[in-house]
C-alpha positions in Angstrom: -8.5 2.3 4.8 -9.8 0.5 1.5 -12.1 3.1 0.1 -11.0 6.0 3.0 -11.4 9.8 1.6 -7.5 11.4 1.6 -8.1 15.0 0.2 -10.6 14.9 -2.0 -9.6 10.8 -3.5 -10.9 7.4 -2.3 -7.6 5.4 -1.2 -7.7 1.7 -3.2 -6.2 -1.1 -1.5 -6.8 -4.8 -4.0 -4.3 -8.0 -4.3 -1.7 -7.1 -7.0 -0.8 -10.1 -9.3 2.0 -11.2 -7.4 -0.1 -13.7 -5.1 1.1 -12.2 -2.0 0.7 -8.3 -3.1 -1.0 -5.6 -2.7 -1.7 -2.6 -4.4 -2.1 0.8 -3.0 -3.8 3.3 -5.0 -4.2 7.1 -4.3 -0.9 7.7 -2.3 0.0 11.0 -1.5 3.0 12.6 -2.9 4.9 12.5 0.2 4.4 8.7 0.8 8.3 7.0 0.1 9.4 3.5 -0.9 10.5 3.6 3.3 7.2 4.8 4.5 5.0 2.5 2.3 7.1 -0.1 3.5 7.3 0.6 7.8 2.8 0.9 7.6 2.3 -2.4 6.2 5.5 -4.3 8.3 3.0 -4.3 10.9 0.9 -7.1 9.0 3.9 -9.7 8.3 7.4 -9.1 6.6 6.9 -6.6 3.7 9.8 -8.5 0.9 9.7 -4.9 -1.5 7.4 -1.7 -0.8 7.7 1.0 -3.9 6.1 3.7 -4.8 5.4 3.6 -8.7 6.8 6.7 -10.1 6.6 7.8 -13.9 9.4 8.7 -16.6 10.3 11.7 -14.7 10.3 10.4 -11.7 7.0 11.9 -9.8 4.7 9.8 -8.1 1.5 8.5 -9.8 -0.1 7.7 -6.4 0.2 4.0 -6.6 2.3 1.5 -4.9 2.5 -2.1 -4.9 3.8 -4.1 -0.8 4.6 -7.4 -1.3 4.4 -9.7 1.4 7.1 -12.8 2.1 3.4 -14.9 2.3 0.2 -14.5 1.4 -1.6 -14.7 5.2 0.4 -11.7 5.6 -1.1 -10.0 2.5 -4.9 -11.1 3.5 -4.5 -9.6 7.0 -3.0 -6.2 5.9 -6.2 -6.1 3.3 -8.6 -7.0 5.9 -7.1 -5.0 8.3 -7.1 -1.8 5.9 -10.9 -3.0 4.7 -11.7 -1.8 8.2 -9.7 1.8 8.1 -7.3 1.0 10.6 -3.7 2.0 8.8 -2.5 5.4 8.9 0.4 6.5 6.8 2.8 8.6 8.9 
């Protein structure tokens, strides 16, 4: 998915700062705190998915999933390095 054309943007996928993070960059609108958070359950347990929003409250199209453990976090990376995760 890392790199993946959605519309007409590449979709980012790097380790946030928290060591067992990711973030998610070039969401679409429609993607919620509950969908970001069901797609990347299926790599470990997701502690907090969100969808960064700005002062008013619209999307920016980035997200941060943070992972109970890190092995969790480097498969979901791998995993999307590959394309395999579809947001639906």
């Amino acid at each position: 998915l890392d790199g993946m054309m959605l519309g007409n943007r590449p979709i980012r996928i790097r380790f946030a700062t928290h060591g067992a993070a990711l973030t998610v960059r070039n969401l679409s609108p429609v993607v919620s705190n509950e969908l970001l958070e069901q797609a990347f359950s299926q790599f470990g347990l997701v502690e907090r998915a969100v969808v960064v929003v700005d002062d008013r409250g619209r999307p920016t199209g980035k997200g941060i999933v943070e992972f109970a453990n890190k092995p969790a976090a480097r498969k979901a990376l791998d995993r999307c390095a590959d394309g395999a995760l579809l947001l639906t």
